[in-house]
C-alpha positions, 0 to 999 in steps of 0.5 A: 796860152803856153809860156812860150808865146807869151814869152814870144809877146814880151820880146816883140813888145821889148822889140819894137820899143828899143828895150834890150831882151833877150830869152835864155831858154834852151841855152844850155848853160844856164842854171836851173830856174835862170829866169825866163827873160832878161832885161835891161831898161835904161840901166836897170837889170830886169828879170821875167819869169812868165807863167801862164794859168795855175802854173806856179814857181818851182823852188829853184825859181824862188831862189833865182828871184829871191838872189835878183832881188836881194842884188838889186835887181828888178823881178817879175812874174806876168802872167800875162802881156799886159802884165808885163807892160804893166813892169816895163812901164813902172821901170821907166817911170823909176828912170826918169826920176833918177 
């Protein structure tokens, strides 16, 4: 499977359960190694950089992830949908104990 379409998963599943998603790629303006999806779910910023087999993070990435993090931010890497319900669902579970 490509990244794309498993970026493509991610947004419909954000879709069609009322969570704000949006992909950055191909924006242009963005700076290198920005996350592949970003996220917001009940107030919370969540970052997704989606890879796919052996693909691994690029430096530039690790950077991104280390700053989000650092801010208080929530950053993942799903490899796969599942995956990354896997987040989603902790995220509101974080929620509602706020």
């Amino acid at each position: 499977m490509k990244e794309s379409k498993l970026q493509k998963q991610i947004l419909d599943y954000c879709r069609t359960h009322g969570i704000y998603a949006t992909n950055i790629y191909g924006a242009g303006r963005c700076a290198k190694g920005t996350p592949d999806l970003l996220l917001c779910i009940h107030g919370y910023y969540v970052a997704m950089e989606c890879k796919v087999g052996n693909n691994q993070l690029q430096d530039d990435q690790i950077i991104h992830r280390n700053r989000i993090l650092k801010a208080g931010g929530v950053w993942s890497c799903p490899r796969s949908l599942d995956d990354a319900i896997a987040v989603i669902k902790d995220v509101e579970a974080w929620t509602k104990n706020t």
